[in-house]
N, C-alpha and C positions, 0 to 999 in steps of 0.2 A: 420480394416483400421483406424476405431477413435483412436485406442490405438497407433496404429505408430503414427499418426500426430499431438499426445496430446504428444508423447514422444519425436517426433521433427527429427525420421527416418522412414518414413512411408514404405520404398522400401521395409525389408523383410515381413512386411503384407502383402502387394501388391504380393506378388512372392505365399503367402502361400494362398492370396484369390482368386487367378488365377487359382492355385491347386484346390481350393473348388469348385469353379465354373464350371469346365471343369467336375470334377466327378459328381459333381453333376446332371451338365447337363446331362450328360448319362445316368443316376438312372433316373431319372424323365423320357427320354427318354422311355427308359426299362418300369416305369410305367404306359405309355401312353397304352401301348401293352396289358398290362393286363386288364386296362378300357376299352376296344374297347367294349366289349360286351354291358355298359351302356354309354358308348359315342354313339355309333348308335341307342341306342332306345331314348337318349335327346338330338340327331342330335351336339352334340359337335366335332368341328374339332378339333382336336388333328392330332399330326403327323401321327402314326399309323392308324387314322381311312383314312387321305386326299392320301398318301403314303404306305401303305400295312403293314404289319408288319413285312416281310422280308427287305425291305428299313427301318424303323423306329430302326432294330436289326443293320442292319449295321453302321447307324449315332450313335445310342450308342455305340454300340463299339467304335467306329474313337476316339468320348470321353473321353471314358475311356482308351483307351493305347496311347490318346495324354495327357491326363493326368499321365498313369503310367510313359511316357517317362518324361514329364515335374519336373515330381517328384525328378529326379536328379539334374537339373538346379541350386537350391538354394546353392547344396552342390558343384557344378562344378564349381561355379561363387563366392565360396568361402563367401557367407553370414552366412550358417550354418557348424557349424563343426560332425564330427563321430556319433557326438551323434544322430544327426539328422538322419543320415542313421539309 
């Protein structure tokens, strides 16, 4: 994002760190799942431990293929070209 607003178009960072975040957020998600075992012995709420890990699997996902779907946006809305696919 510093790099678009230093360059004076900040909108395609923005589009690619929307990207970032949304994946991410589900990776982390997805993470939460595997810590459950020492999340419950140092009492840490995490999603997975307050929410189950069958809820915690499906908010990651939502995530990740509202991410994969977002992933086209940049090139539909014409900021990036082919290459970018």
């Amino acid at each position: 994002m510093f790099g678009g607003v230093a360059a004076g178009n900040y909108f395609p960072t923005l589009l690619l760190a929307v990207f970032a975040f949304l994946g991410n957020m589900g990776r982390e998600i997805f993470k939460t799942i595997e810590d459950m075992l020492g999340d419950k012995k140092n009492k840490v709420r995490s999603i997975a431990i307050r929410m189950g890990a069958f809820r915690a699997k499906f908010i990651g996902s939502i995530f990740i293929l509202v991410a994969v779907i977002y992933s086209f946006f940049p090139y539909v809305l014409g900021v990036f070209d082919e290459v970018y696919l």
